[in-house]
VEXLUMSE-632844 format. One record per residue (C-alpha): x, y negated, z negated; residue in one letter. Coordinates in steps of 0.5 Angstrom, whole numbers, padded with zeros to 4 digits, always signed. Each point is the difference from the previous one (the first is absolute). Layout:
// VEXLUMSE-632844
XYZA
...
//
This chain:
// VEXLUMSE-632844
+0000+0000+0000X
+0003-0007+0001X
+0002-0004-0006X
-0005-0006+0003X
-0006+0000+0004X
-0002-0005+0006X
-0002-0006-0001X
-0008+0002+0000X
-0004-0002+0007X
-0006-0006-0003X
-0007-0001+0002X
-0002+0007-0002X
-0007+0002+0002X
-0006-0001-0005X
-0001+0007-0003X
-0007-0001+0002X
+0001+0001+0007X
+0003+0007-0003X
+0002+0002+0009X
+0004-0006+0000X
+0002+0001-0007X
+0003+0007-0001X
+0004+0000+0006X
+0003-0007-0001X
+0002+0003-0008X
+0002+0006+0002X
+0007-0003+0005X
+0001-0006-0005X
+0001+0004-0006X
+0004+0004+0004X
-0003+0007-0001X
+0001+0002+0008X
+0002-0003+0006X
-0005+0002+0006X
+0005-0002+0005X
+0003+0008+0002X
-0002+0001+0006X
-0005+0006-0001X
-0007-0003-0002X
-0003+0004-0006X
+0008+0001-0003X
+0002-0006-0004X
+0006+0000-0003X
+0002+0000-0008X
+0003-0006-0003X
+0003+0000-0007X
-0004-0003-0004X
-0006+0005+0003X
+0004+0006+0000X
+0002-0001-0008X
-0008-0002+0000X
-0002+0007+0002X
+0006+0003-0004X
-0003-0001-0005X
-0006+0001+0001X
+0003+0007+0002X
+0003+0000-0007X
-0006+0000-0004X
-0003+0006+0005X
+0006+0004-0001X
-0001-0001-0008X
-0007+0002+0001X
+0002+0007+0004X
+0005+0001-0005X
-0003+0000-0006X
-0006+0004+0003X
+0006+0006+0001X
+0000-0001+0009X
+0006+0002+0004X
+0003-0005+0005X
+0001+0003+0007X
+0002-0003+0006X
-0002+0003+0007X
+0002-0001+0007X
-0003-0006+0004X
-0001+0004+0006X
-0006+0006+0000X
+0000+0004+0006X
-0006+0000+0006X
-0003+0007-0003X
-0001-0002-0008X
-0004-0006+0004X
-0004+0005+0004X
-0002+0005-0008X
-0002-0007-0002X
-0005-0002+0004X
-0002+0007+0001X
-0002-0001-0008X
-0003-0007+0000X
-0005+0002+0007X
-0002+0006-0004X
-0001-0003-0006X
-0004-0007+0003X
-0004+0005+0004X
-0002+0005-0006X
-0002-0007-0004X
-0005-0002+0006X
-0002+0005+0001X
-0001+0002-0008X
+0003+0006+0000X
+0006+0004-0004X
+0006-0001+0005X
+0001+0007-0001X
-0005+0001+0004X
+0003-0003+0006X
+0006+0001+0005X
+0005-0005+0001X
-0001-0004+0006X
+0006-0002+0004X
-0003-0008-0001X
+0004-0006-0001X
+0000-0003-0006X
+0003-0003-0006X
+0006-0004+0001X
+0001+0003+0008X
-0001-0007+0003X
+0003-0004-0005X
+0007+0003+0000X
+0007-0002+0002X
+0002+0006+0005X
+0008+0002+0002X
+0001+0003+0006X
+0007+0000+0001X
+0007+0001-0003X
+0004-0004+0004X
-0001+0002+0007X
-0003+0007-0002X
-0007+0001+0000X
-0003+0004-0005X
-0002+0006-0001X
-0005-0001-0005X
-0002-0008-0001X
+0000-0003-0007X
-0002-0006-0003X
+0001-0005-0005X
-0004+0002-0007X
-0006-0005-0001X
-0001+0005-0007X
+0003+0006-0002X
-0005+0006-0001X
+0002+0003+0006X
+0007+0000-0002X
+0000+0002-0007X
-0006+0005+0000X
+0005+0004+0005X
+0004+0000-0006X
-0004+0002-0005X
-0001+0007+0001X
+0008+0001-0001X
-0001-0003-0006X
-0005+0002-0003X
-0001+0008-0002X
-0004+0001-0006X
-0004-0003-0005X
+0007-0002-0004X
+0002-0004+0006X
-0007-0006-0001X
-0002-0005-0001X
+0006-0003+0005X
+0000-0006-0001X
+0004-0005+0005X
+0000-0007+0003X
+0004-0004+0006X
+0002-0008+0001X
+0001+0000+0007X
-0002-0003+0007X
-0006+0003+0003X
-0002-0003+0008X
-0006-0001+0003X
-0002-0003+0006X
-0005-0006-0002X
-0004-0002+0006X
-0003-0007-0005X
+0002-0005-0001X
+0006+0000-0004X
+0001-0004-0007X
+0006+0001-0005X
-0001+0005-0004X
-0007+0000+0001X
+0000+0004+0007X
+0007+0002+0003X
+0003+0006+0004X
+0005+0002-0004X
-0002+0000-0007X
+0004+0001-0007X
-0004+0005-0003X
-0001+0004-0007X
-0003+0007+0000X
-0001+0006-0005X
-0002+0007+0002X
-0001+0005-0005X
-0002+0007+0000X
-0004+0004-0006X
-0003+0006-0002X
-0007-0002+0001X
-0006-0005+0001X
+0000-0002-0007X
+0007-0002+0000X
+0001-0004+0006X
-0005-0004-0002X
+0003-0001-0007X
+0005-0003+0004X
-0004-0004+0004X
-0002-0004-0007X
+0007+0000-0002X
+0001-0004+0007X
-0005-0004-0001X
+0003-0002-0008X
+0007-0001+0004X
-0004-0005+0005X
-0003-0003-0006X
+0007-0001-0003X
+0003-0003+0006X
-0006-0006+0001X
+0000-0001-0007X
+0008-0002+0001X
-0002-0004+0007X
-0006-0003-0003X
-0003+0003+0005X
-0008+0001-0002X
-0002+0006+0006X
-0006+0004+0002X
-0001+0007-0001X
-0004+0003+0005X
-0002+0007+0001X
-0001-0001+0009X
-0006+0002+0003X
+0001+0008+0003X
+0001-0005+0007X
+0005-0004-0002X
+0004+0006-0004X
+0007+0003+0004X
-0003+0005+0004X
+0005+0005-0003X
-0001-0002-0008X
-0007+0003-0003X
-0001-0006-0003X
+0005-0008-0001X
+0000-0005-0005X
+0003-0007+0003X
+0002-0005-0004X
-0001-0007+0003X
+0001-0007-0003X
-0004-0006+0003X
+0004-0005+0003X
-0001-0008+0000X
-0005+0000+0006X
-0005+0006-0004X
+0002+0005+0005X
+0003+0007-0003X
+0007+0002+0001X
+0001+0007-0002X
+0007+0001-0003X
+0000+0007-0002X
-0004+0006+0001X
+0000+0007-0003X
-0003+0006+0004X
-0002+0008-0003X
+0001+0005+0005X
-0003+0006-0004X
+0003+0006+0004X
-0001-0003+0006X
+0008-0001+0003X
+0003+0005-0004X
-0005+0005+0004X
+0003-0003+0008X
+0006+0000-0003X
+0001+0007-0004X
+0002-0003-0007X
-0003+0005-0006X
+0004+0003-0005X
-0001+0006-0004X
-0005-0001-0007X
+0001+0003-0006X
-0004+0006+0002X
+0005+0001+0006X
-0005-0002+0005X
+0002-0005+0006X
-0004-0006-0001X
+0001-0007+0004X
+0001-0006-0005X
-0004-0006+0001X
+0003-0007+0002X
+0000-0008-0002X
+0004-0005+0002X
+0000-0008-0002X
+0003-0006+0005X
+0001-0007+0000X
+0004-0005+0004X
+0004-0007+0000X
-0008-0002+0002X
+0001+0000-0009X
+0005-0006+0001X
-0005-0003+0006X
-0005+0000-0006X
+0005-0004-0005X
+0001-0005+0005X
-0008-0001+0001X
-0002+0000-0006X
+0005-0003-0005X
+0002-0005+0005X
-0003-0008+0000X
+0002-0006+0005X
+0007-0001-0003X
+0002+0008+0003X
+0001+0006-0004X
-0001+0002-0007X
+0003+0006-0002X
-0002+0005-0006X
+0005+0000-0004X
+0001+0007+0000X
+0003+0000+0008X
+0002-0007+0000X
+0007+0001+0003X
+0002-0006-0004X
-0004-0001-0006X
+0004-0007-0003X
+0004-0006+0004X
+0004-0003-0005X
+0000-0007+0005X
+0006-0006-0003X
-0002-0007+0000X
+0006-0003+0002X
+0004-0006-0003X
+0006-0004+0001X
+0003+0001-0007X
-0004+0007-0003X
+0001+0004+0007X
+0005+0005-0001X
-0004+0001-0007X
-0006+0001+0003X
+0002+0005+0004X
+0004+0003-0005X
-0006+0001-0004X
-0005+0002+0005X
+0005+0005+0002X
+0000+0003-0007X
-0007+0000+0001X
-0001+0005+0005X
+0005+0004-0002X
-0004+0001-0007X
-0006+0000+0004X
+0003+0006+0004X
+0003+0004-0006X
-0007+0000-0003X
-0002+0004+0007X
-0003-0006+0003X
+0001-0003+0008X
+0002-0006+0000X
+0004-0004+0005X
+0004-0008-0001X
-0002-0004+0006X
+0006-0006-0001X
-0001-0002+0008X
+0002-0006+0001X
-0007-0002+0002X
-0006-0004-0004X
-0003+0003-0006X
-0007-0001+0005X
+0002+0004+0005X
+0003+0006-0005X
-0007+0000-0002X
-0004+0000+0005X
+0005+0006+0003X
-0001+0004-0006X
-0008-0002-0001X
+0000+0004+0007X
+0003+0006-0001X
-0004+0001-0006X
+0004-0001-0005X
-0003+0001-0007X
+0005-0004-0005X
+0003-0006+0001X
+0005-0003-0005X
+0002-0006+0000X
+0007-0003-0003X
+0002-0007+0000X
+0004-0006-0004X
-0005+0000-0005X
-0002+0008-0001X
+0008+0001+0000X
+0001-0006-0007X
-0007+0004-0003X
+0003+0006+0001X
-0007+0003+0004X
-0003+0000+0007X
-0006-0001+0003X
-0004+0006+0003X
-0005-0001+0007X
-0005+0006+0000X
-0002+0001+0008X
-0006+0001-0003X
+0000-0007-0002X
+0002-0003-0007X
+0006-0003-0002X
+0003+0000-0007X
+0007-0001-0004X
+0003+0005-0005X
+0007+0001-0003X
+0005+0004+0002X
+0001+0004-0006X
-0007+0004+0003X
+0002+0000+0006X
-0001+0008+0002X
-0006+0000-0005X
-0003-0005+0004X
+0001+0002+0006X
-0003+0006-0002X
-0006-0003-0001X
-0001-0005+0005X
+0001+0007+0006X
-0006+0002-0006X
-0004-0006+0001X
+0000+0000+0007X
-0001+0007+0002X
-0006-0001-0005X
-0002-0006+0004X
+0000+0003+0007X
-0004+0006-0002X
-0005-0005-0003X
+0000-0004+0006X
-0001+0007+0005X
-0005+0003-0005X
-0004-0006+0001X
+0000-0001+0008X
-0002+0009-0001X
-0006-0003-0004X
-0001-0006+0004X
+0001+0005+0007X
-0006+0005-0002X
-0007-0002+0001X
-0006+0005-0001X
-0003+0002+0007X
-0007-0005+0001X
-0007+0003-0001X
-0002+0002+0008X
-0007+0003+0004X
+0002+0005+0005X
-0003-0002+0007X
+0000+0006+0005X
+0008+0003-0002X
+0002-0007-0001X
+0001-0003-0008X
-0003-0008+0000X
+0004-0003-0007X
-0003-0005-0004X
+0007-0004+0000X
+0006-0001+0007X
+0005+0006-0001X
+0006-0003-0001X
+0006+0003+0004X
+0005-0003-0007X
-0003+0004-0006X
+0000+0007+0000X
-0007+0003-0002X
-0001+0004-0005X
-0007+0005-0002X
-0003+0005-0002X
-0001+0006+0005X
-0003+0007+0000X
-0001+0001+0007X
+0002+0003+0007X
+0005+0000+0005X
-0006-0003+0005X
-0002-0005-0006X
+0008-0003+0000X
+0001-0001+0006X
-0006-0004+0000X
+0002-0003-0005X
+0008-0002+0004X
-0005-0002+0007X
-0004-0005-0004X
+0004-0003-0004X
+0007+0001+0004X
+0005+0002-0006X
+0003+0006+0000X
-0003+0006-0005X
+0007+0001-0005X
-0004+0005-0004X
-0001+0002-0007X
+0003-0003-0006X
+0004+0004-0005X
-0003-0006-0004X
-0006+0002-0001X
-0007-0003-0003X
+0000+0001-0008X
-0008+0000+0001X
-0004+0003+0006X
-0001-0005+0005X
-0005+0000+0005X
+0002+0002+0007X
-0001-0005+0005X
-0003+0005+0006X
-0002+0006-0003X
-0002-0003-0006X
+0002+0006-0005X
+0004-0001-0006X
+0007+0000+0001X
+0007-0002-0004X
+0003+0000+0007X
+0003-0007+0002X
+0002-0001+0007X
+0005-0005+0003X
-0002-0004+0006X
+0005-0005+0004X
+0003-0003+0006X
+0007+0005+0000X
+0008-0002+0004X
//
């Protein structure tokens, strides 16, 4: 990382104008530079790629205290394993349409899955290859082939294991940084258990590490089980987890998937029981991206740029001299004492002694999201304090006897203070879906349905009736909450009791 920024681009969007906005932020705070010549694939620029560093930390504490094994498997898979996967995902989408056991269909040689989203390899060199391969848009192909070799028996489960890598996917929208690219920083756990139950046991463990990891972001997210036609083909059901951006549409930062015995039968991976019989163990995985630093950047930045979670800040303290003819070399000195302190307690800190104005120091740093900044001048220096400017907002003076218990603090406050301001835009973002009359197959709200708040109702109905639902009002059918209603609630189509809560929303 450079020891000091480029001075900050001015004139930046107002964050209401969220489109003009975020790409603006996502430059000037120097995250990414969208300047390679490949459409979809930005480059990491330090302060970015230590952002996303530590937010990988958090996630490998998390796989770690929950007893997973890291691995790291090839970037290329070969044509065939592809060809297994979209033999799985044609029959699986096929027996959930037509309602029946998957068992009680063949396989079709239909393309899907990732099939049309994938990066092919079809040279080495000038040789043409024998067998086609490409670039993994994710990894149950590649590690379910390998599965079977390790796991023999019962003694051999749960497995238990996650890779951070790249994956590729030909994304034919519109791209946006971290939002929606082509070649995406991606977390994903895949395990393996002795039976139903237990995969699903693992599915509340994920879960409980999502909560963990937005908790420490200060993200507040929705946790959704998808409607059976917006599951992945290939998973019994999915659990998303989104987070609702400034403009009120919902970005789906994490999602995990339980594939009963589906793919351990397409790929023969069984192992032998207690009683000595071979029986197929039963799948999960659980996955998220850099679309977590996309979510950080929108809901925590404001019209001076970002503001970064203390936990992931990649300087969580600029110490900034304020200059003087006579006192200089002490400032200096003393801020220097200052980070070096700071550093020793386990705190990110950074001196900025550009020979600039304090202004644009500011102004550079406010961009960058910096949670703390410590101010140190003549007068500071002759009172033994300093004076400390929270991002957040506030400015207060204090002694530099306390100066690692009150830094301590203040990163305290403001994640305090973050998590307070996301929760009340997740509040102020939701709204209960009108009272409406059916007209033919269409619904006639009592109020305009608003494309910026997400939507939230009580519903007990049928397939037929939320896709009216989606038609009438636009938004997008997210499903069942595991937040469930305390009390029974009405279902707005059926009008049957019901603790079910469901989540409408415009989506990215």
């Amino acid at each position: 990382m450079n020891q000091t920024p480029a001075a900050a681009k001015r004139g930046i969007p107002s964050k209401t104008d969220f489109k003009e906005w975020y790409p603006f932020i996502v430059e000037a705070a120097e995250l990414v530079d969208k300047r390679y010549p490949i459409k979809g694939m930005d480059v990491w620029r330090p302060y970015g790629w230590k952002t996303m560093r530590l937010i990988d930390d958090l996630t490998h504490s998390e796989m770690e205290r929950t007893d997973h094994d890291e691995v790291n498997f090839p970037l290329l898979i070969p044509e065939d394993l592809l060809d297994k996967e979209n033999r799985l995902v044609s029959l699986l989408k096929a027996a959930r349409e037509q309602g029946v056991d998957p068992s009680e269909l063949r396989m079709e040689d239909e393309e899907g899955g990732f099939a049309k989203e994938v990066y092919w390899i079809r040279h080495a060199g000038e040789t043409k290859l024998d067998k086609p391969m490409f670039l993994r848009p994710t990894s149950e192909t590649a590690m379910y082939t390998m599965f079977p070799l390790w796991i023999r028996s019962h003694a051999d489960l749960p497995l238990k294991t996650y890779q951070i890598v790249n994956t590729f996917r030909y994304e034919t929208k519109q791209t946006r940084s971290f939002i929606r690219v082509r070649e995406i920083h991606f977390f994903e756990a895949h395990t393996a258990h002795i039976d139903e139950a237990d995969a699903t046991r693992q599915i509340e463990e994920d879960l409980e590490i999502v909560q963990n990891l937005m908790n420490k972001l200060k993200l507040p997210v929705l946790v959704t089980k998808r409607p059976v036609w917006d599951t992945f083909p290939g998973a019994w059901y999915t659990i998303a987890i989104d987070v609702i951006m400034p403009d009120g549409r919902t970005l789906q930062v994490a999602s995990c998937h339980h594939y009963r015995d589906q793919w351990a039968k397409a790929f023969d991976v069984t192992y032998e029981s207690e009683s000595g019989e071979q029986e197929f163990v039963h799948q999960t995985t659980y996955g998220m991206s850099e679309r977590l630093l996309g979510a950080i950047v929108a809901t925590h930045g404001d019209d001076q740029g970002l503001i970064m979670p203390p936990s992931v800040a990649p300087i969580q303290v600029v110490v900034i001299p304020i200059m003087a003819k006579k006192a200089s070399e002490d400032i200096i000195s003393e801020a220097e004492k200052i980070v070096s302190k700071l550093k020793e307690s386990g705190v990110r800190a950074r001196i900025d002694a550009r020979d600039i104005r304090p202004g644009q120091k500011y102004y550079d740093w406010e961009i960058k999201g910096v949670p703390l900044r410590i101010e140190l001048g003549p007068r500071d220096l002759a009172n033994d304090s300093f004076m400390c400017a929270r991002r957040t907002g506030g400015k207060e003076s204090h002694l530099l006897s306390n100066l690692v218990s009150i830094v301590n603090k203040e990163l305290d406050s403001i994640g305090e203070e973050m998590s307070k301001r996301s929760n009340d835009h997740f509040t102020s973002s939701t709204k209960l879906l009108p009272n409406f009359t059916l007209d033919g197959d269409n619904l006639v709200f009592d109020e305009s349905i608003e494309s910026n708040l997400v939507y939230e109702m009580a519903f007990e109905g049928n397939d037929a009736e939320a896709e009216m639902i989606e038609k009438s009002t636009g938004l997008v059918f997210l499903g069942n909450s595991t937040s469930k209603y305390s009390k029974p609630e009405t279902c707005v189509m059926s009008g049957k009791s019901t603790h079910n809560r469901v989540y409408l929303a415009k989506t990215y």
